[in-house]
Every structure is written in structure tokens, then in C-alpha cells.
VMD Tcl script that draws the C-alpha trace (Angstrom):
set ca {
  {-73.61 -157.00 -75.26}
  {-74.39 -153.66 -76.67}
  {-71.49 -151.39 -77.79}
  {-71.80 -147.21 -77.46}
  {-69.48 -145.42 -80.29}
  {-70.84 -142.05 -78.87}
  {-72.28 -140.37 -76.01}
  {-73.05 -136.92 -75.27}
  {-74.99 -135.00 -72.92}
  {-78.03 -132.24 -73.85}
  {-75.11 -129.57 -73.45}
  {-72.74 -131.11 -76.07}
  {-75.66 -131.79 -78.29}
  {-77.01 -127.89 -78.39}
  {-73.56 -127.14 -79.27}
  {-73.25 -129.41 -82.29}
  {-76.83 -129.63 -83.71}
  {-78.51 -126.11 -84.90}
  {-81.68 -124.80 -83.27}
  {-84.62 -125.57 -85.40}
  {-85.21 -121.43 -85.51}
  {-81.71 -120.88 -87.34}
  {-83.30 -122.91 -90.38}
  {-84.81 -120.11 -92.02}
  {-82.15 -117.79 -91.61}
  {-79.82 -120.52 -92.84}
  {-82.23 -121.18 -96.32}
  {-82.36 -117.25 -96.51}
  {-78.70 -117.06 -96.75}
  {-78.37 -120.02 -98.84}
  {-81.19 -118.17 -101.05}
  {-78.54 -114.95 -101.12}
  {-76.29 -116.85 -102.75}
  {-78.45 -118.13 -105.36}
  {-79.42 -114.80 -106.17}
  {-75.47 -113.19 -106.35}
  {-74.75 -116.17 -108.78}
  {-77.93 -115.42 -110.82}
  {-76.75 -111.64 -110.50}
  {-73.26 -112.53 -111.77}
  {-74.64 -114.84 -114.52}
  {-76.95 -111.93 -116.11}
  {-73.59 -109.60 -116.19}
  {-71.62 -111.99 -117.92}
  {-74.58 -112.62 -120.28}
  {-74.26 -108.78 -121.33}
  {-70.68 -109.44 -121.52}
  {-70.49 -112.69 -123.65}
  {-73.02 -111.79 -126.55}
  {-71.99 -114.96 -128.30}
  {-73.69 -116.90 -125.57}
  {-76.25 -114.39 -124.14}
  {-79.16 -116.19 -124.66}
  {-77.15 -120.05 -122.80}
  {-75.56 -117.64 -119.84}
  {-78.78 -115.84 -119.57}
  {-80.74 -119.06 -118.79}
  {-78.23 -119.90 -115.91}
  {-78.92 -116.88 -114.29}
  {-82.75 -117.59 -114.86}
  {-82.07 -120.96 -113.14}
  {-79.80 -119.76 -110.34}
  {-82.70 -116.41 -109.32}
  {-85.38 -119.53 -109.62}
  {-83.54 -121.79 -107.03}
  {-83.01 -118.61 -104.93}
  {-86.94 -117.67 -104.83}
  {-87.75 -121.46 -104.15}
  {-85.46 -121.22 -101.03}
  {-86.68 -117.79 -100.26}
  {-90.61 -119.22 -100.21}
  {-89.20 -121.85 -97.89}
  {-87.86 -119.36 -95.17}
  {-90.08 -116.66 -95.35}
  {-93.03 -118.75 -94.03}
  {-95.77 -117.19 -96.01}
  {-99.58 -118.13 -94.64}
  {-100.69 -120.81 -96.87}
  {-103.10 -123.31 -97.00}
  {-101.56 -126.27 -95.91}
  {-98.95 -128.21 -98.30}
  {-99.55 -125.56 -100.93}
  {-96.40 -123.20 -100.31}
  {-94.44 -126.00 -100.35}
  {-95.95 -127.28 -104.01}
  {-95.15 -123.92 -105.20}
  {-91.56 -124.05 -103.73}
  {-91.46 -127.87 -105.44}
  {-93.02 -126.70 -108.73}
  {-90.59 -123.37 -109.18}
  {-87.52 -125.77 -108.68}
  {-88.74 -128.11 -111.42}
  {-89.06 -125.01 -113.52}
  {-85.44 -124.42 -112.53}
  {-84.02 -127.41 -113.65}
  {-86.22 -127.11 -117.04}
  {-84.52 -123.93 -117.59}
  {-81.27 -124.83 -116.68}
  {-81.64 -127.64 -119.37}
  {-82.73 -125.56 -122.17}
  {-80.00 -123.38 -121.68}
  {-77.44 -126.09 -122.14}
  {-79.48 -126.72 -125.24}
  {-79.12 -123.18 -126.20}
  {-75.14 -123.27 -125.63}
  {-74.96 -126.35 -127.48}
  {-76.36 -125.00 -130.54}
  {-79.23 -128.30 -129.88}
  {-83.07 -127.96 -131.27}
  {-84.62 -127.28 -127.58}
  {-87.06 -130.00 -126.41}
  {-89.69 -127.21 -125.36}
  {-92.48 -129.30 -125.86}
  {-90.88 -131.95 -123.62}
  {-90.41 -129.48 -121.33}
  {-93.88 -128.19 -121.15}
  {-95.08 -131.96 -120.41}
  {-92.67 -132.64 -117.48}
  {-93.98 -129.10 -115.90}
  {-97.60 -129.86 -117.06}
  {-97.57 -134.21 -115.65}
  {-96.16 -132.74 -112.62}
  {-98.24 -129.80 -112.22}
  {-101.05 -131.63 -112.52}
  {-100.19 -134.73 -110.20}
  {-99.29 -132.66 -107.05}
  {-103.03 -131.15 -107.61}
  {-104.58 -134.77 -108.23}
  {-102.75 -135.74 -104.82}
  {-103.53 -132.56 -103.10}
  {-102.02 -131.22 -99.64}
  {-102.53 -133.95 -97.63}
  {-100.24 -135.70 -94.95}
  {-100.85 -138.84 -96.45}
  {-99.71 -138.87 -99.82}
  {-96.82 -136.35 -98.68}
  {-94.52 -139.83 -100.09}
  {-96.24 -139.66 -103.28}
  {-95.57 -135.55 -103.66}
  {-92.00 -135.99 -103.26}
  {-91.70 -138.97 -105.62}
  {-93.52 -137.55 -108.49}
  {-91.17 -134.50 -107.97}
  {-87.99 -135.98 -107.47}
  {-89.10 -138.44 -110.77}
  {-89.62 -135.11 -112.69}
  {-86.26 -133.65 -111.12}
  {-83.78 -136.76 -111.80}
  {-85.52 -137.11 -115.77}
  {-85.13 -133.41 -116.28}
  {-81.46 -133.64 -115.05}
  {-80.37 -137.27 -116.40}
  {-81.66 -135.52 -119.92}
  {-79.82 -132.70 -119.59}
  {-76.35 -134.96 -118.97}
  {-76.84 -136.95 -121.79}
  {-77.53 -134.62 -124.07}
  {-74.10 -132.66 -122.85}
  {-72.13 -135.56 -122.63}
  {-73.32 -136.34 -126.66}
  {-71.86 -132.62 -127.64}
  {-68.95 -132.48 -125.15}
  {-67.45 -136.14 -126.06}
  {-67.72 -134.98 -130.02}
  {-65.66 -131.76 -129.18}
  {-63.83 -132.24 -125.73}
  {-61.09 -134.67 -124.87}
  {-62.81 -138.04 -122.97}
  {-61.55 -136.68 -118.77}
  {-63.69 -133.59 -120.41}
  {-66.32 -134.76 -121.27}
  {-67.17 -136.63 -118.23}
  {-66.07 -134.24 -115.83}
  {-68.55 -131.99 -116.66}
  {-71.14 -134.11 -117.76}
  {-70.70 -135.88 -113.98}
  {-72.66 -132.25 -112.07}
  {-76.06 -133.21 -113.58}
  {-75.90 -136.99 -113.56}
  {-74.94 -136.53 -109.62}
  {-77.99 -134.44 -108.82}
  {-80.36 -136.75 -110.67}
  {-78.78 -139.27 -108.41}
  {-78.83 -136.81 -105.45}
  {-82.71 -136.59 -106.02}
  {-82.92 -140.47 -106.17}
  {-81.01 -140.69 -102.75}
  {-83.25 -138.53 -101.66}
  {-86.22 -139.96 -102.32}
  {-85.08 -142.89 -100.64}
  {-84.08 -140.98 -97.13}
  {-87.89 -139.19 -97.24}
  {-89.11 -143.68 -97.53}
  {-87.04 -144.26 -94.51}
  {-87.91 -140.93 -92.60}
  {-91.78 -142.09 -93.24}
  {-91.03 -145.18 -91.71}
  {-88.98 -143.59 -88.73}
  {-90.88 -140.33 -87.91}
  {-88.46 -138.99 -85.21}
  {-85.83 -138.44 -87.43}
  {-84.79 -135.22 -89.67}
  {-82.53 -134.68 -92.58}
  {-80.47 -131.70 -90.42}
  {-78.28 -129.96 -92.22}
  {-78.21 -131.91 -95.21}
  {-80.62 -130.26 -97.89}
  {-78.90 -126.93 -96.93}
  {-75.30 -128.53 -97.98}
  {-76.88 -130.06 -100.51}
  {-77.62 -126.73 -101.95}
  {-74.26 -124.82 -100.84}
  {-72.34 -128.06 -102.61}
  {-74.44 -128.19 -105.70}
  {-74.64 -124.29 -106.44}
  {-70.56 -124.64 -106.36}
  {-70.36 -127.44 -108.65}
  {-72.69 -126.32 -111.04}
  {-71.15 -123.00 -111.34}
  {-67.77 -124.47 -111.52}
  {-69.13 -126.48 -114.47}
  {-71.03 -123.51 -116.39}
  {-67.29 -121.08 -116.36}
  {-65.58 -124.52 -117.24}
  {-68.36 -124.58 -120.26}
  {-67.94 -120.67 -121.19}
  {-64.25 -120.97 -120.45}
  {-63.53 -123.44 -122.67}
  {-65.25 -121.91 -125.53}
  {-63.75 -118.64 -125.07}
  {-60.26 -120.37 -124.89}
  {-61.57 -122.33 -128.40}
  {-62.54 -118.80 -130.29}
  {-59.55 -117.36 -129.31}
  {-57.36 -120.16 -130.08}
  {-59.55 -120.38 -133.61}
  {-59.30 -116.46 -134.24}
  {-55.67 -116.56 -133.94}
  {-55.57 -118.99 -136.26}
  {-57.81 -117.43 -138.57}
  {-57.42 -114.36 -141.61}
  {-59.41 -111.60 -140.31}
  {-60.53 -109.83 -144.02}
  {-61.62 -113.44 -145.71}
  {-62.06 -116.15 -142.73}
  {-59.76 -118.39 -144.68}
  {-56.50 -119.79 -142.46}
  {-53.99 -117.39 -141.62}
  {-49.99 -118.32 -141.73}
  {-50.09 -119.25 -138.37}
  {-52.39 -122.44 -139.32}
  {-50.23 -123.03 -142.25}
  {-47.24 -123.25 -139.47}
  {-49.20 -125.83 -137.58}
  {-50.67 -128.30 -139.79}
  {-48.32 -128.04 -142.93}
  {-44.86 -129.63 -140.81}
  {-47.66 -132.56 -139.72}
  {-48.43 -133.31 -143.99}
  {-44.38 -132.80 -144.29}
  {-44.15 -135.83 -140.98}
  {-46.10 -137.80 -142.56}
  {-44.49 -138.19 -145.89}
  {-41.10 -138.18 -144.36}
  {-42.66 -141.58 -142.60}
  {-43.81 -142.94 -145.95}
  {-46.82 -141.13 -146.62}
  {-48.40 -139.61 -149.60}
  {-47.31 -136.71 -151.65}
  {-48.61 -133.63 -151.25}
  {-49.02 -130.13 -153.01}
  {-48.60 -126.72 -152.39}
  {-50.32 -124.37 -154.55}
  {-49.33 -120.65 -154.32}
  {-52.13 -118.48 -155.54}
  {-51.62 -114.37 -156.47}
  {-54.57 -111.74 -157.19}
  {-53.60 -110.53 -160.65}
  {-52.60 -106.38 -160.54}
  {-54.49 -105.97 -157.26}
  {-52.20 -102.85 -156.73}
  {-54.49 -101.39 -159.63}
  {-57.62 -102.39 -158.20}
  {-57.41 -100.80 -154.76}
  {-56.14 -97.47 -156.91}
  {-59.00 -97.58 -159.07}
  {-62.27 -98.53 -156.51}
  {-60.55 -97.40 -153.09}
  {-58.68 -100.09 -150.80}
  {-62.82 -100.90 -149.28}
  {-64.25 -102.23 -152.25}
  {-60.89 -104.16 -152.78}
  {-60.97 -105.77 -149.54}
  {-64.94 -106.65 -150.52}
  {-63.22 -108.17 -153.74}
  {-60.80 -109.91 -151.89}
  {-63.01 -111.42 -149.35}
  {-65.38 -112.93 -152.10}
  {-62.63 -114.39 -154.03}
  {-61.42 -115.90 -150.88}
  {-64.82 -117.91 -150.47}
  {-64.62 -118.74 -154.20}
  {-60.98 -120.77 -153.47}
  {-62.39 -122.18 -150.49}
  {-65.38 -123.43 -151.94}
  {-63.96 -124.99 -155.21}
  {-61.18 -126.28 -152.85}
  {-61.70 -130.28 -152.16}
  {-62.92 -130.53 -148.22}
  {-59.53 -131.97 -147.10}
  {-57.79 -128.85 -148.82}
  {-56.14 -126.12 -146.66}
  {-56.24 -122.47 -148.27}
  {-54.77 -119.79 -146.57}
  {-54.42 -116.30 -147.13}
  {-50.33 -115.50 -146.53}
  {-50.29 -111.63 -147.64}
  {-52.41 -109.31 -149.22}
  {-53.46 -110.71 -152.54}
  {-51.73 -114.17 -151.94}
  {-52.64 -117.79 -151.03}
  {-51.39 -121.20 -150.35}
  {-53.69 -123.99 -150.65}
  {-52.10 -127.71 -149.80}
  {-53.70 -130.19 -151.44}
  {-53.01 -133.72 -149.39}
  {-52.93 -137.21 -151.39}
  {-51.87 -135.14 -154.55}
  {-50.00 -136.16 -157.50}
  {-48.71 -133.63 -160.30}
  {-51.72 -134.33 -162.49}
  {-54.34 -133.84 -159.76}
  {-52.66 -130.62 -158.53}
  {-52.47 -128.78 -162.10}
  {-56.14 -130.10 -162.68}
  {-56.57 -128.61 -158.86}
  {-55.12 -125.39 -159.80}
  {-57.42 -125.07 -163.03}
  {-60.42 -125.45 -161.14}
  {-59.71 -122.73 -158.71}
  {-58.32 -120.29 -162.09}
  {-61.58 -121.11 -163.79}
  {-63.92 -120.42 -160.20}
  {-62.39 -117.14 -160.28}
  {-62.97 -116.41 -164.15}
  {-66.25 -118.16 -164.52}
  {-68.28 -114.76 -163.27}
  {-67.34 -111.40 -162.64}
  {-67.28 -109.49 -159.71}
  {-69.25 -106.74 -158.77}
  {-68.21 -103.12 -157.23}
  {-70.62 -100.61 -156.92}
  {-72.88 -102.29 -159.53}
  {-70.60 -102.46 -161.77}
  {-68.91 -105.85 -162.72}
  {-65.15 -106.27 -162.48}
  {-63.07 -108.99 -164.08}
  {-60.30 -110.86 -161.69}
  {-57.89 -113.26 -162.43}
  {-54.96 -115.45 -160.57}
  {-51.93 -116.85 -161.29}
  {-51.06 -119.94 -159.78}
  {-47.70 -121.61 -158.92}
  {-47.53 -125.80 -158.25}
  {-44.80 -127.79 -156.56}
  {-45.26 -131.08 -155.49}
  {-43.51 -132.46 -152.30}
  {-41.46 -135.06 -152.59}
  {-40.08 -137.55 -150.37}
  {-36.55 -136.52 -151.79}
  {-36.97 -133.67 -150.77}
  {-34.61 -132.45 -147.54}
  {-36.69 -129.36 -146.26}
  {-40.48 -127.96 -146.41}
  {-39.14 -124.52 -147.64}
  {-37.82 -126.19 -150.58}
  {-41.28 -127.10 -152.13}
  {-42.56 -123.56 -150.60}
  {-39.25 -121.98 -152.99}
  {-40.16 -124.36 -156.40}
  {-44.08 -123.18 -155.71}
  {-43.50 -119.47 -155.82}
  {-41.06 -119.57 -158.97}
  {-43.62 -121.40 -160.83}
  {-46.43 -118.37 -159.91}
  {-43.06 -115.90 -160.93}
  {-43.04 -117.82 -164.38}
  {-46.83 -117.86 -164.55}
  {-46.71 -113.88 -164.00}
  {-44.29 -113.64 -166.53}
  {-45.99 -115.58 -168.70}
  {-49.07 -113.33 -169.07}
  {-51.18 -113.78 -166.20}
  {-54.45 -115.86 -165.64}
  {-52.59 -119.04 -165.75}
  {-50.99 -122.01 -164.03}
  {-47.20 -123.06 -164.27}
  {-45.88 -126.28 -162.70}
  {-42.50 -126.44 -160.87}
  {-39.13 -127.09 -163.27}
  {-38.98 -130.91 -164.13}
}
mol new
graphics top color blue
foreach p $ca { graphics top sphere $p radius 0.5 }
foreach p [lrange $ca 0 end-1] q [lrange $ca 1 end] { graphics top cylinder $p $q radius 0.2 }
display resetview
């Protein structure tokens, strides 16, 4: 017994499958589109000068893909099998490139001289197999090889950067556009096995969804990328002291109630060490408020060098910092305290060639877990820098017993 699921007439068939002469026209369009992403990729690289040279390779790879589709349709007289090597060969360049610019955005060494082999072995295979019918099988599967390596390479090496810096649903979200297409090319080196074997048949439609799909998710992908980094500076910037690059108050408001958390819950002591720019009033009036934001900047890097690595310094107001020191006893943060006084004495600064002497007074209070409220180690911190200031300057009191 034979069973029929369909059955339409010649009529209903014209109706539903396109005429073979629309194919061109339908690659040309597809080729368009390629081109307007490309086109839209190069303006956001003039845009985004952080990541001009990673956006500007996307836009290299999108105008490739759009030529390769454009040598397709415009039926240029070739020899046989040769324009469609050079189509095959310009959309393994676009991949490359498309791979090197992920590189590029993920601050990676680029593999150029891997990439230069995969273009060179394939290069050189579609001319050792020549344009003929017969080893039309053995094209496409050195190609599509060269196309799933190039791809499968360029998802590993993004999931390694994204699962280091992105949450896990991330991380494989985006990493899941190239691994798809490397198994796209796979699949379809398996339907060009089976057309050999069944002559009559045609992929249709297919390569020219294939395209429409995969420009869409790649693109979706790439603004995810830029997107997220943009959100990351911004979120980083506003987080950060302009002048010095040190954290601003805002960080302090984030991270210091998480130290304060954790020693409610049993955790460690910690320290708070309020830091103040001795007469910087008479600075800025004697070399001009420029050369005493220079001065202020380098000190800056001085704390935050000479700071341990789990330290936080942050500039609060003009001459004035707070650096938390976590795991801290009293001891450790009055031995902390000297080494950033001393950093800041140990060599003069310089202002228009001529060397200038700073010092800092420094304030220490300890949290405690008897203690009811942050602002109450923030209050015993800066009347230990008043009593240092009073004291003479250039030196470093600890918070009333």
C-alpha cells in the first residue's frame, strides 16, 4: 500500500516553487544586504574608535560575503568551474577576516600565519583538483573543511574570552552563531553527498535563507559584542575618578557596604584609611590649578601602586582619599598607612622641571564587629587625619583607643 501526504498539480507547483531565472535576482538582493551591513559596520567603526580596527573587520567580512554573492548572480564568462572557485575562495577569505577581527576585539595575538595556511591549503587544493565535474564533491569538501575549521576556531577562541568576562547564558549565546555555521557547512556538505547520489534534486531556496538567517544572527551577535562593551565602559567610567583613574565615591558606595556584610556575618576586620594632600590649596596658588592636577594625578598612581592588590583607593574630593584595606588588623593598617606616607616622600615631584616636595596625612580606623554603622568607622577615620593635621603634617594617627 503506498500512502500520498501531498499532491499538487504543475499549476500549484509554479506558484510555490521560484522560477530558476529569479535566482540571480534573489542572490543580488541577498548580496544588497551584505553590502548595507558592511556599509553600516564601516560607520560605526568611525564612530567607536575604541574598536575601529574589530568593527572595521566586520564590515570587511560582511562587503566580502556581498561580492561572493554578487560573482554568483552576475554570471560573468568564465572558464568553467573557475568563477565559482573565486566565489568559494573570497568567502573563505570572509570567514578568515571575520575571525581576526574577533581576535582584534578580544585584545587576542591574531593567528595570521594560521590564517595564511588555511587560505594558502585551500587555494592550492581547488587548483590541484581543477574545474572538473568530477571532483566537483572534492571542491566543496575541501572548502566547507576550510569553512567549519575557520569558524569552529573562531567560537572557541570567543567562548575562552566571553566565559572569563560574561555571565555562563552569555557566553554561550553568542559563542552558539559561529559554532552553528561550522555545523551549517558540515550539513551541507552532507546534502551536496546525497545530491551527487540523486542528481534530480536541488537545494531551492535554502542557501539563499541560509544567508538571509545567518547575516541576521551574526549581526545580532557583533551589536550584542559592541553593546556589551559599551554598556561595560560606561558602567566602569561611572565608577571611575576622571583626573587620577583611581575609584570614584560611587565605587566606594558599592563595594564598601559588601566588606561591612561580610564582617557583620563573621568576617574579618577591615580598615579604612583616609588620606589628605598636605596644603594643596598652596600648591594650585603657586604652579596654577594644571600643574596641580598633573601633581595630583601622579600621586594618585603612587597610592595605588604601593597599595596591596586587594586594596581599594579612591579619590573622595579634591586632595582626599580612602583606601580600605580588607583582612586588616590595627598593626597592618598603621604599617599600611606608612608605606603609602613614605611612597609619597621617597622622591619628589616634578613641575616644570623643577622638583616639588608633597606630603599626606593619614587617618586609620579599624572596623569592628561592635560597631553599629559603616559611617561610624568613616567618622573615627577622619578625626584621626584631623589629629594628624594638627599634629604637624606628614604623618599617620590611629583612631582614639
Amino acid at each position: 500500500m503506498r500512502i500520498t501526504f501531498f499532491s499538487i498539480d504543475d499549476r500549484q507547483a509554479s506558484r510555490m516553487m521560484p522560477l530558476p531565472d529569479h535566482a540571480p535576482v534573489l542572490t543580488s538582493l541577498v548580496a544588497v544586504q551584505f553590502l548595507l551591513y558592511a556599509a553600516g559596520w564601516w560607520l560605526c567603526a568611525a564612530l567607536i574608535r575604541a574598536d575601529r580596527a574589530a568593527i572595521g573587520h566586520w564590515g570587511a567580512f560582511m562587503a566580502l560575503i556581498g561580492l561572493t554573492l554578487f560573482s554568483t548572480a552576475s554570471g560573468i564568462p568564465a572558464p568553467p568551474g573557475v568563477a565559482e572557485a573565486a566565489s568559494s575562495f573570497l568567502l573563505l577569505a570572509a570567514f578568515v577576516v571575520l575571525r581576526r577581527g574577533l581576535e582584534r576585539f578580544l585584545d587576542a595575538p591574531t593567528a595570521d600565519r594560521e590564517h595564511l595556511f588555511v587560505l594558502f591549503a585551500a587555494g592550492m587544493a581547488q587548483l590541484a583538483l581543477g574545474p572538473v565535474a568530477e571532483t566537483g564533491l572534492w571542491r566543496h569538501a575541501v572548502l566547507y573543511v576550510a569553512y567549519a575549521w575557520v569558524l569552529a576556531r573562531a567560537a572557541l577562541a570567543l567562548w575562552r574570552a566571553l566565559d572569563a568576562h560574561y555571565r555562563r547564558p552569555m557566553a554561550i549565546l553568542l559563542t552558539a552563531v559561529p559554532s552553528l555555521l561550522a555545523i551549517l557547512f558540515a550539513g551541507l556538505l552532507a546534502a551536496h553527498v546525497s545530491l551527487d547520489s540523486a542528481p534530480g534534486q536541488d537545494l531551492g531556496l535554502a542557501p539563499a535563507l541560509a544567508d538571509i538567517i545567518g547575516a541576521a544572527l551574526f549581526n545580532a551577535a557583533f551589536l550584542a559584542l559592541v553593546c556589551g562593551r559599551l554598556l561595560h565602559r560606561i558602567r566602569e567610567g561611572s565608577h571611575q575618578d576622571e583626573l587620577t583613574g583611581l575609584a570614584n565615591r560611587r565605587r566606594l558606595d558599592c563595594l564598601l557596604p559588601v566588606e561591612w556584610q561580610r564582617l557583620q556575618r563573621g568576617g574579618t576586620e577591615f580598615c579604612l584609611l583616609h588620606v589628605d594632600i598636605d596644603r594643596l590649596r598652596d600648591l594650585n596658588d603657586r604652579y596654577g590649578r594644571n600643574a596641580g592636577d598633573r601633581l595630583l594625578a601622579e600621586l594618585a598612581q603612587r597610592l595605588r601602586y604601593t597599595a596591596r592588590e586587594i586594596d581599594l583607593v579612591a579619590r573622595t574630593d579634591g586632595g582626599e582619599f580612602l583606601v580600605m584595606t580588607p583582612q586588616t588588623c590595627v598593626d597592618g593598617a598603621y604599617a599600611a598607612a606608612e608605606r603609602l606616607r613614605n611612597a609619597v616622600n621617597a622622591m619628589p615631584f616634578t613641575v616644570g622641571g623643577n622638583p616639588v616636595t608633597l606630603s599626606v596625612s593619614i587617618g586609620v580606623a579599624v572596623a569592628k564587629h561592635s560597631d553599629l554603622d559603616l559611617s561610624d568607622v568613616f567618622e573615627r577615620a577622619t578625626s584621626a587625619l584631623a589629629r594628624a593635621k594638627a599634629g604637624g603634617r606628614n604623618r599617620v594617627c590611629l583612631e582614639d583607643a
